[in-house]
C-alpha atoms as a printed R data frame, in Angstrom:
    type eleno elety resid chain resno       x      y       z
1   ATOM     1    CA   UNK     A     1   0.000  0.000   0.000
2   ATOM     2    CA   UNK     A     2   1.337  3.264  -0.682
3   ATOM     3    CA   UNK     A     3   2.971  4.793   2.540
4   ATOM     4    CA   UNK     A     4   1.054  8.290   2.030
5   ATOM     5    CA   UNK     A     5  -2.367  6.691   1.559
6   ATOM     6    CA   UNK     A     6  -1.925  4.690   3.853
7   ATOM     7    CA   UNK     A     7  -1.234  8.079   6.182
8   ATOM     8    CA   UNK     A     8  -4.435  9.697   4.697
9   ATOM     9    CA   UNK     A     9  -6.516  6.456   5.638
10  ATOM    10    CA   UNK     A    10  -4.983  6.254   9.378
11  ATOM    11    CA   UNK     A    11  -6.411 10.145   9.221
12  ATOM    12    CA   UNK     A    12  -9.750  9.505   8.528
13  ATOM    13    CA   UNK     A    13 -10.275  6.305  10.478
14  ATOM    14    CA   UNK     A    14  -8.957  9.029  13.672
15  ATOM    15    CA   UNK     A    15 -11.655 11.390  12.396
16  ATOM    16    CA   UNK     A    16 -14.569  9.210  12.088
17  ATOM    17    CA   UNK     A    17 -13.616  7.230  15.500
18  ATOM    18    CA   UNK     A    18 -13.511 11.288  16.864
19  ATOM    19    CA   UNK     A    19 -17.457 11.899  14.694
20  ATOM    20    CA   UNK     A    20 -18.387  9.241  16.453
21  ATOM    21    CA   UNK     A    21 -17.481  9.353  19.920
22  ATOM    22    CA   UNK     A    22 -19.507 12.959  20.086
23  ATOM    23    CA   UNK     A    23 -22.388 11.272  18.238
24  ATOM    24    CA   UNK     A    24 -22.518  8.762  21.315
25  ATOM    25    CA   UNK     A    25 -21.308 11.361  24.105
26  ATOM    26    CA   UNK     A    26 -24.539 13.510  22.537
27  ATOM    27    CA   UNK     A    27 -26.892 10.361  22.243
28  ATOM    28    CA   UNK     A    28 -26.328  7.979  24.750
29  ATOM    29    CA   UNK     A    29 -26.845 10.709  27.526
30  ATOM    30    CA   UNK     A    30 -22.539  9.737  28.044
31  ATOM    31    CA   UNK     A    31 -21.764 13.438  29.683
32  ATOM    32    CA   UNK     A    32 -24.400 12.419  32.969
33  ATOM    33    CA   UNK     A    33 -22.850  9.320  33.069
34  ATOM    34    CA   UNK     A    34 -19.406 10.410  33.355
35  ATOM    35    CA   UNK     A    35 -20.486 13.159  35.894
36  ATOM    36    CA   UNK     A    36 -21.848 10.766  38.086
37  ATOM    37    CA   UNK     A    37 -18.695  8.459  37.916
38  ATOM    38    CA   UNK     A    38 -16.266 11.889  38.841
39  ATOM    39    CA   UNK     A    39 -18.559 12.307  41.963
40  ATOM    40    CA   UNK     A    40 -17.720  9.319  43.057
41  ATOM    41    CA   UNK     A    41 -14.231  9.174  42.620
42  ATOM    42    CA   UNK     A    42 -14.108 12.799  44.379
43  ATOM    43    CA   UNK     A    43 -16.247 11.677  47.450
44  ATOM    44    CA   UNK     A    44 -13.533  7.751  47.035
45  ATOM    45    CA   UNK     A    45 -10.912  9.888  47.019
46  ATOM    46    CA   UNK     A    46 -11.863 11.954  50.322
47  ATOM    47    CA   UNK     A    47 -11.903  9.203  51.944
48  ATOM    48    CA   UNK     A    48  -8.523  7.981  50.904
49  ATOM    49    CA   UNK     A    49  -6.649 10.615  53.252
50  ATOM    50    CA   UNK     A    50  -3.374 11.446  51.788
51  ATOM    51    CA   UNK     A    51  -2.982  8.771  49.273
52  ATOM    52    CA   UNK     A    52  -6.204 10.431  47.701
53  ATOM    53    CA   UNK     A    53  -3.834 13.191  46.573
54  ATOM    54    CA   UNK     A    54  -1.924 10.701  44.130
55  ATOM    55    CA   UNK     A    55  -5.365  8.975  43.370
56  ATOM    56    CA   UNK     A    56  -6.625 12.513  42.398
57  ATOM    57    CA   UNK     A    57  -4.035 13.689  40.721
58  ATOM    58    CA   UNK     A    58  -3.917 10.710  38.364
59  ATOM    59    CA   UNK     A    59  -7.642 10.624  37.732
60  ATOM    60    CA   UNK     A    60  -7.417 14.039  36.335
61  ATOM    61    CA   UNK     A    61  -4.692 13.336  34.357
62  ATOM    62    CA   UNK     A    62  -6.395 10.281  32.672
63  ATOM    63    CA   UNK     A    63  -9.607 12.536  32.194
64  ATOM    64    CA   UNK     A    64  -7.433 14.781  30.147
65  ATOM    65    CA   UNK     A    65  -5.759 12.453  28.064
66  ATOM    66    CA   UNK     A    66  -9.335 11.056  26.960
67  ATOM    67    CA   UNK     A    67 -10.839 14.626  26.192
68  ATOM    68    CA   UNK     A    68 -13.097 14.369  29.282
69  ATOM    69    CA   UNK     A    69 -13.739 18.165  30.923
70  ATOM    70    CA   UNK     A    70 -12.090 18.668  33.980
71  ATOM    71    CA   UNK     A    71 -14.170 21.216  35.513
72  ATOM    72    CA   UNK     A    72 -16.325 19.335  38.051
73  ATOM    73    CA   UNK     A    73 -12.446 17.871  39.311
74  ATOM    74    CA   UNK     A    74 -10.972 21.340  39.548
75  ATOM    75    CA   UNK     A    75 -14.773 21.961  41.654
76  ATOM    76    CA   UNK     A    76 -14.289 19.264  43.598
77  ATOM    77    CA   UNK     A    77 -10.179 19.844  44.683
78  ATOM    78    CA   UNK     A    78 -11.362 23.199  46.159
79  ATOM    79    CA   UNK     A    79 -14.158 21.382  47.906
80  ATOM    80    CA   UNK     A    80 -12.008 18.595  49.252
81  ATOM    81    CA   UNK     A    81  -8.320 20.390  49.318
82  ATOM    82    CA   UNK     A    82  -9.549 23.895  49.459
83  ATOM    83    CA   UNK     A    83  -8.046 26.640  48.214
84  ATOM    84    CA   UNK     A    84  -4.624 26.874  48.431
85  ATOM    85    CA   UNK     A    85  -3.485 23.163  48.081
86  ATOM    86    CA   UNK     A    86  -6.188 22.778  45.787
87  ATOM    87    CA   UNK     A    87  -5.266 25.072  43.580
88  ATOM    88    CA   UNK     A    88  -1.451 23.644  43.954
89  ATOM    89    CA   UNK     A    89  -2.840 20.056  43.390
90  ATOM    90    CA   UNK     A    90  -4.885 21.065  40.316
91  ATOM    91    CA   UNK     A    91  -2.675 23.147  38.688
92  ATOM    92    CA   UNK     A    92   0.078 19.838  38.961
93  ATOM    93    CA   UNK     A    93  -2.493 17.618  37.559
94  ATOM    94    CA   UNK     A    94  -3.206 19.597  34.848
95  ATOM    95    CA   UNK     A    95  -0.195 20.418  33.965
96  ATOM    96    CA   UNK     A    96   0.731 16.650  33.660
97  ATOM    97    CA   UNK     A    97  -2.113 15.487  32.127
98  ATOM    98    CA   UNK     A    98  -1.172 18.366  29.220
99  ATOM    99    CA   UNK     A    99   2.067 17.244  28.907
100 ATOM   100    CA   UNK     A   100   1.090 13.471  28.489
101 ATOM   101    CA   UNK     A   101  -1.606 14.290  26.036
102 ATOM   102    CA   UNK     A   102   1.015 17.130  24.365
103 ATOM   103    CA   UNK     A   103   3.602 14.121  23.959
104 ATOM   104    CA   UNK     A   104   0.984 11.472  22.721
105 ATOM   105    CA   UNK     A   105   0.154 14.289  19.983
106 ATOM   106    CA   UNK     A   106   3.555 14.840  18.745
107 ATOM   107    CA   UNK     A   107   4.496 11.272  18.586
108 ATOM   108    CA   UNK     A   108   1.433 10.007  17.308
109 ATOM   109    CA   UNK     A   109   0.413 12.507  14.986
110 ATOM   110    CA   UNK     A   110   3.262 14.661  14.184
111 ATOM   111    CA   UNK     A   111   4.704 12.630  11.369
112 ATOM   112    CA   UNK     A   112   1.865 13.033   9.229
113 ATOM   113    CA   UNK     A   113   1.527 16.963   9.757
114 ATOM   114    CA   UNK     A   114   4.794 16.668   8.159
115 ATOM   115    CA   UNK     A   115   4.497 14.451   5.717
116 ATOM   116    CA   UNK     A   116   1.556 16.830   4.863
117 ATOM   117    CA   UNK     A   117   3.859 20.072   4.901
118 ATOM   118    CA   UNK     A   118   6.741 18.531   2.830
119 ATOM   119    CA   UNK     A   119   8.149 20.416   0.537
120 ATOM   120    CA   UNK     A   120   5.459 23.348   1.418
121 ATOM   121    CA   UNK     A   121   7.651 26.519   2.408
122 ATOM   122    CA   UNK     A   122   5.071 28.456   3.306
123 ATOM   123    CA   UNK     A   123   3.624 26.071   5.888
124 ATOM   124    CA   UNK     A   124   7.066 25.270   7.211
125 ATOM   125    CA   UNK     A   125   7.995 28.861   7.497
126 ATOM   126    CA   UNK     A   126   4.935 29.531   9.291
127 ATOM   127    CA   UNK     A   127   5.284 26.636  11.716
128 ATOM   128    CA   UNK     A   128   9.008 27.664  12.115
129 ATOM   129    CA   UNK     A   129   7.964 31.338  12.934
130 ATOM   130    CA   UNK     A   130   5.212 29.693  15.797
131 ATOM   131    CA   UNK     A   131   7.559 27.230  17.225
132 ATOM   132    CA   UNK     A   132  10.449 30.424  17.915
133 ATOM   133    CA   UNK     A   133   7.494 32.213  19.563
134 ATOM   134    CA   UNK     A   134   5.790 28.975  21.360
135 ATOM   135    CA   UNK     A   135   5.617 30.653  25.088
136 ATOM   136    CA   UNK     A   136   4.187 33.495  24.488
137 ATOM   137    CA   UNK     A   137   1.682 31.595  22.206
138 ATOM   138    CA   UNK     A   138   0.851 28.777  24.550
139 ATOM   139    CA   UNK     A   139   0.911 31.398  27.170
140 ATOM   140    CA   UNK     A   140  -1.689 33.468  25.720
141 ATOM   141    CA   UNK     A   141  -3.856 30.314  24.599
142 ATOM   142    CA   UNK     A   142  -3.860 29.148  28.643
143 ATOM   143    CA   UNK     A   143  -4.887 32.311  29.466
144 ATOM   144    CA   UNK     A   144  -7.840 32.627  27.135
145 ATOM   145    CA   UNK     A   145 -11.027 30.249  27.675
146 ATOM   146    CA   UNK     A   146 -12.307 30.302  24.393
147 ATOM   147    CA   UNK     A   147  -9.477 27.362  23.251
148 ATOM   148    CA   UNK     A   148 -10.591 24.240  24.793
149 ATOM   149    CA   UNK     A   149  -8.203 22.752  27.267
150 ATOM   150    CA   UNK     A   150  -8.370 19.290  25.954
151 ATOM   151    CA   UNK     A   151  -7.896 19.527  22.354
152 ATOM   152    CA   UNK     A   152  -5.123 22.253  22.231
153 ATOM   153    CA   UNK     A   153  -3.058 19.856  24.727
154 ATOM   154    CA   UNK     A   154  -3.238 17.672  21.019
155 ATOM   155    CA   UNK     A   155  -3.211 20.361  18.948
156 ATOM   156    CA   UNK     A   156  -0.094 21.735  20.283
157 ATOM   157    CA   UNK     A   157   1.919 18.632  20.263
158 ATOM   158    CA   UNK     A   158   1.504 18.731  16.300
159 ATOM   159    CA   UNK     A   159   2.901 21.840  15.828
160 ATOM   160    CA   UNK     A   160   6.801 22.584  16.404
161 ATOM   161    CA   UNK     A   161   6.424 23.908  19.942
162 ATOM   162    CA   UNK     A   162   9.286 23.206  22.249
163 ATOM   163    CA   UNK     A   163   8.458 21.144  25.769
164 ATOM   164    CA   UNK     A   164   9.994 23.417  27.598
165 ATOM   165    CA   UNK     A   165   7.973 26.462  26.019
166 ATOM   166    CA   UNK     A   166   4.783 24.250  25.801
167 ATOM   167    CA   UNK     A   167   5.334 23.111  30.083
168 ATOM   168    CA   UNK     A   168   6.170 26.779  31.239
169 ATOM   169    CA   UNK     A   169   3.762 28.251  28.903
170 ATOM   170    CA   UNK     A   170   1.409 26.266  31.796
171 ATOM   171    CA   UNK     A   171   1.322 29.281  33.960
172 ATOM   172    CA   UNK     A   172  -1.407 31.174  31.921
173 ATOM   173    CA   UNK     A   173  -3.794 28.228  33.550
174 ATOM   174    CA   UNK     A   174  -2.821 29.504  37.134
175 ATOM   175    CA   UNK     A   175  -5.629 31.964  37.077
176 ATOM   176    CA   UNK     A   176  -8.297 30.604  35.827
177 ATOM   177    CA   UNK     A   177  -7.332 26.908  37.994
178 ATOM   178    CA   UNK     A   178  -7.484 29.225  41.169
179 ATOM   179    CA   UNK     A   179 -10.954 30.756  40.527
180 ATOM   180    CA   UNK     A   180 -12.309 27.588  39.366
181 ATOM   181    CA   UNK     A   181 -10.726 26.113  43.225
182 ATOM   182    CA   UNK     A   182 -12.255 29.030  44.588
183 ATOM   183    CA   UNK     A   183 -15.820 28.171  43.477
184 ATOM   184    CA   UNK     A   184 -15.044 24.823  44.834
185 ATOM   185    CA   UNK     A   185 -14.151 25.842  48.198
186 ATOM   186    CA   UNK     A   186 -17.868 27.725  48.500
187 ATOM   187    CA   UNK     A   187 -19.091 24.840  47.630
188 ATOM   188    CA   UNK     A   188 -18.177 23.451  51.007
189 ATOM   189    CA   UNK     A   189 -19.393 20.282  50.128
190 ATOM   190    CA   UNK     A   190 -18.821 17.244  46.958
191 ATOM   191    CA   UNK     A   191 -22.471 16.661  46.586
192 ATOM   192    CA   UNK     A   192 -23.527 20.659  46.260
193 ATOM   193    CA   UNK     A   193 -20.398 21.279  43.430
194 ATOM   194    CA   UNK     A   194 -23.037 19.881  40.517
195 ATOM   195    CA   UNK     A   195 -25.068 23.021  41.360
196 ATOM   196    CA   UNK     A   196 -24.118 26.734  41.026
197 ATOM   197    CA   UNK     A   197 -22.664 28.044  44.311
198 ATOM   198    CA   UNK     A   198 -23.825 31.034  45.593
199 ATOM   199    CA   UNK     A   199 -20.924 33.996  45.077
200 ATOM   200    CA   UNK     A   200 -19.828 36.764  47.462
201 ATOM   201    CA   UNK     A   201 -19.213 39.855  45.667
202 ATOM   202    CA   UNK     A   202 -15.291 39.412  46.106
203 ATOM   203    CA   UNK     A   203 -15.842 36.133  44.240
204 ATOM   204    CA   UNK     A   204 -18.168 38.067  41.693
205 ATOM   205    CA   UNK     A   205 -15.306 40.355  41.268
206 ATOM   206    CA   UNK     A   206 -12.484 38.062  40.501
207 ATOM   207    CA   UNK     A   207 -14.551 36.065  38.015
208 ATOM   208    CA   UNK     A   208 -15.497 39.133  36.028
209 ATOM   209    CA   UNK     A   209 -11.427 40.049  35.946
210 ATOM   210    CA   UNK     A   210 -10.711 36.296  34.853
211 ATOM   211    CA   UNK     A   211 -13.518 36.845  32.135
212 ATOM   212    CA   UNK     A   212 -11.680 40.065  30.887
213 ATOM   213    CA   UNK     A   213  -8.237 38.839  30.965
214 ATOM   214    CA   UNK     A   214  -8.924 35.898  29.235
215 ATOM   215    CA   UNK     A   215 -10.834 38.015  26.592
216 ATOM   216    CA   UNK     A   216  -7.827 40.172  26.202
217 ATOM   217    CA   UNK     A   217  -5.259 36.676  25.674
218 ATOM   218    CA   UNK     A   218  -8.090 35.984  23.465
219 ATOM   219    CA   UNK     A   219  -7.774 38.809  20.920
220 ATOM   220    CA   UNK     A   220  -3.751 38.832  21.693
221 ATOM   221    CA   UNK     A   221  -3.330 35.455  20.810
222 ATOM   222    CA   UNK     A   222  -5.152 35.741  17.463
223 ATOM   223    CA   UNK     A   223  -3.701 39.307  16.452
224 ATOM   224    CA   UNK     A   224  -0.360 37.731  17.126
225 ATOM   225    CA   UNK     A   225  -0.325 34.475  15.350
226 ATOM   226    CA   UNK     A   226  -1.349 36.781  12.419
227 ATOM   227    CA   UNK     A   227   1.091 38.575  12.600
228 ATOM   228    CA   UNK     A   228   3.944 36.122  12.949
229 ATOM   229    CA   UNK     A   229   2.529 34.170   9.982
230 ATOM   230    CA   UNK     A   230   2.141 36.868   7.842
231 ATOM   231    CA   UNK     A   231   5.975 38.025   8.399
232 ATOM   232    CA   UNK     A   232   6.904 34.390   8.201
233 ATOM   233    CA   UNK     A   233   4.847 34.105   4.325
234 ATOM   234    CA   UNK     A   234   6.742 37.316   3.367
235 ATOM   235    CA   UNK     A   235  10.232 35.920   4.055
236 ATOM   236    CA   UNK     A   236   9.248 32.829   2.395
237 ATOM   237    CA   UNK     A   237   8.687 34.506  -0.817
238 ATOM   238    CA   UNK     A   238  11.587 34.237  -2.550
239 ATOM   239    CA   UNK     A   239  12.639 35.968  -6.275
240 ATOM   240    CA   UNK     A   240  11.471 33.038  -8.123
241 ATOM   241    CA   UNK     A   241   8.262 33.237  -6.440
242 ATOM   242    CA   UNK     A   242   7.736 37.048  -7.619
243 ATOM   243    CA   UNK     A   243   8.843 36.332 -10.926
244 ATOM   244    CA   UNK     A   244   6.524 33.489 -11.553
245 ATOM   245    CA   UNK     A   245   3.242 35.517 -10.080
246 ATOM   246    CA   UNK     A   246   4.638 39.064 -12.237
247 ATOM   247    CA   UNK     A   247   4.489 36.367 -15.162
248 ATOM   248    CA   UNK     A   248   1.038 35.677 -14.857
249 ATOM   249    CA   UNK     A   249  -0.235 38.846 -15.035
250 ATOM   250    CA   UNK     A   250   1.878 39.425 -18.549
């Protein structure tokens, strides 16, 4: 079989597996499910003690390797760690469970994306341009809610992003991971996190700044990709390349 159908076919079996998964996660009534499953592992591991830490910790990181949204286990540290080692823990777990899912990405995808991009300057000028840039980018992307957490972890590890840019780039999660611990904490309680805490106005306060800061990474992020890849697709136009488009127009 030839090696870059072969690629393209491995491709599309990922997509359709990935079509279908959301199909049964929408159908199937999969979300409650797994909902009900992470309140009982938070309320198992409160009554691990100490060990629940390391029980936690790799529960979250399994639930973001497998794209599952770690929201009601960021909750439920602040309700069982509260807010200060609960932020700590979550921000650890997350951070891991990115790095694993960044890895799996790179080493599982990456050769196609550049088998893709072979011989395509522009692309590889563009990706070179992002990777000398990658913490500021995957800064800006933590900071900002609108890119899910779970897919760029993936979508990362395909591009040329360094580790070390991709792991410290992990601090743009800090706020959001402490606000989210924060809610928790009000919570008081594993069995009231399901339901919409009631706020104090300080609480109010710091989720409206979140909100706005991650708004502002938001636009950032986007106005500077542009940027980079439109300065890296003018130094990859090369004489030839101007010749052959004033051509055309003779």
């Amino acid at each position: 079989m030839n090696p870059r159908f072969h690629s393209r076919l491995k491709f599309l079996f990922g997509l359709v597996m990935v079509a279908l998964l959301v199909i049964l996660v929408k159908h199937l009534h999969i979300h409650t499910l797994v909902q009900q499953t992470l309140e009982s592992a938070l309320l198992w591991i409160k009554d691990l003690g100490a060990i629940g830490v390391l029980a936690y910790m790799v529960i979250y990181n399994l639930a973001t390797i497998f794209f599952i949204p770690g929201s009601l286990l960021t909750l439920g540290g602040g309700a069982i760690y509260g807010v200060v080692w609960g932020s700590v823990y979550v921000f650890l777990a997350a951070t891991i469970g990115a790095t694993l899912a960044f890895l799996i990405g790179r080493y599982v995808a990456r050769n196609w994306v550049e088998h893709q991009i072979e011989g395509n300057g522009k692309f590889q000028a563009i990706e070179t341009a992002i990777a000398r840039e990658g913490l500021k980018i995957v800064f800006l992307t933590r900071l900002s809610p609108i890119f899910p957490f779970n897919l760029l972890n993936y979508a990362l590890g395909v591009t040329r992003v360094s580790l070390k840019d991709y792991v410290l780039g992990s601090i743009g999660m800090i706020p959001g991971t402490v606000m989210y611990v924060y809610i928790g904490s009000l919570a008081g309680d594993l069995a009231a996190i399901g339901t919409q805490p009631t706020l104090n106005p300080q609480a109010e306060i710091a989720q409206w700044v979140i909100r706005i800061v991650g708004f502002i990474a938001t636009v950032a992020v986007t106005v500077y990709i542009t940027r980079l890849a439109r300065k890296a697709l003018a130094q990859s136009v090369t004489p030839k390349d101007i010749h052959e488009v004033s051509s055309s127009h003779d």
